[in-house]
C-alpha positions in Angstrom: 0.0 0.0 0.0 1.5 3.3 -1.0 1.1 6.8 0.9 -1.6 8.7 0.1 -2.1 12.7 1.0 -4.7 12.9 3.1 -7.1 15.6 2.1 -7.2 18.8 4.9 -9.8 21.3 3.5 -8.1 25.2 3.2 -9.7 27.6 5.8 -8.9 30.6 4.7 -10.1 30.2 1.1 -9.6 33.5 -0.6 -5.8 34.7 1.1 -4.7 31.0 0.1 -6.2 31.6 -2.9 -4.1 35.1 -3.9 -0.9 33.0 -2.6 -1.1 30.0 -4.5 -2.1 32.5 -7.7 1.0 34.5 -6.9 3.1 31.5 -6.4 1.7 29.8 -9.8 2.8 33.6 -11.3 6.0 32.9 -10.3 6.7 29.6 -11.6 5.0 30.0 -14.8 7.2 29.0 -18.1 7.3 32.7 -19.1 8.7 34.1 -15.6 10.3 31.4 -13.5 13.3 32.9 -14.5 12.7 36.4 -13.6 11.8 35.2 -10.1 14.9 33.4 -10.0 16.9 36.0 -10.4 15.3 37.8 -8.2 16.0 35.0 -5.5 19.7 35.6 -6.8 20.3 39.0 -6.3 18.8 39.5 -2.8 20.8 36.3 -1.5 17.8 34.3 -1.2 17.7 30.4 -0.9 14.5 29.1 -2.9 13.6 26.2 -0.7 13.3 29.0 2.2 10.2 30.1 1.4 9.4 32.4 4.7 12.8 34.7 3.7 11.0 34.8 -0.2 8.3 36.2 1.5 9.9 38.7 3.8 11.9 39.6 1.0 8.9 40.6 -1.2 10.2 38.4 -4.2 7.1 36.6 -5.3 5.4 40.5 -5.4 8.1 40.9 -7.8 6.5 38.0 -10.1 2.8 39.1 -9.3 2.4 42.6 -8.7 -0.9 42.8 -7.8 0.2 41.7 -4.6 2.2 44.7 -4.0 -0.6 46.8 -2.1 -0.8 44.0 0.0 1.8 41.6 0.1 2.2 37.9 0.0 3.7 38.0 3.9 0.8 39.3 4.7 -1.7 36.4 3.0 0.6 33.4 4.4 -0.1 35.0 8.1 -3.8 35.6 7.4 -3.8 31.9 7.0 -4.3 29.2 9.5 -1.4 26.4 10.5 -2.7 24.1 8.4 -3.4 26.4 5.6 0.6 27.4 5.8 1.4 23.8 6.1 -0.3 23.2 2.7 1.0 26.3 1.1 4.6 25.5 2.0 4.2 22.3 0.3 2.8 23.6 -2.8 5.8 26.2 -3.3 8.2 23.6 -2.6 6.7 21.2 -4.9 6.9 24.2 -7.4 10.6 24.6 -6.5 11.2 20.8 -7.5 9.2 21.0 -11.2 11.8 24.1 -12.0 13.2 22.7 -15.7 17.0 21.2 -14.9 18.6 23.7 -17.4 17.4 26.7 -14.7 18.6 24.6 -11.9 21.6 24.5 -13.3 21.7 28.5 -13.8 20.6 29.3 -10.9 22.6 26.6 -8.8 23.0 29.4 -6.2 19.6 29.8 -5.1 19.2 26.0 -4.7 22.3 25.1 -3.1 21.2 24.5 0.5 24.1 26.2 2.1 
């Protein structure tokens, strides 16, 4: 029998939402590599998601969140809700094509 996620409905419905938008933004075939660079030149690490949102990077890929700011959506949101969000940026981080990987090595070293 293989793991299966179990399925933990989202609380906060709209802020998770706008994050996970945002984060998609980011990602997206046409931009990851503006966010990545972006993660380069302020010195952050990718795979430490709260410093990418103190930083203000993702605003940097969705600007529409600059009024209000993606910090301020992940805290509206309950533990669970951050649990869930954490592991949908990081499983963003992983589908990152190897040829930007490679690029951007810096951001995903883990020192």
């Amino acid at each position: 029998m293989g793991f299966e996620r179990a399925a933990i409905p989202v609380e906060k419905e709209k802020e998770f939402a706008e994050l996970r938008g945002a984060i998609e933004k980011a990602f997206a075939a046409g931009r990851v590599e503006k966010f990545l660079a972006a993660l380069k030149s302020k010195g952050v690490r990718i795979r430490d998601f709260e410093t990418v949102l103190a930083k203000r990077v993702l605003e940097s890929a969705a600007p529409e969140l600059k009024g209000f700011g993606a910090e301020a959506l992940y805290q509206a949101l309950t533990l669970s809700d951050k649990g869930q969000m954490r592991e949908l940026y990081l499983v963003q981080v992983e589908q990152v094509p190897g040829e930007l990987r490679h690029k951007f090595h810096s951001v995903y070293r883990d020192s």
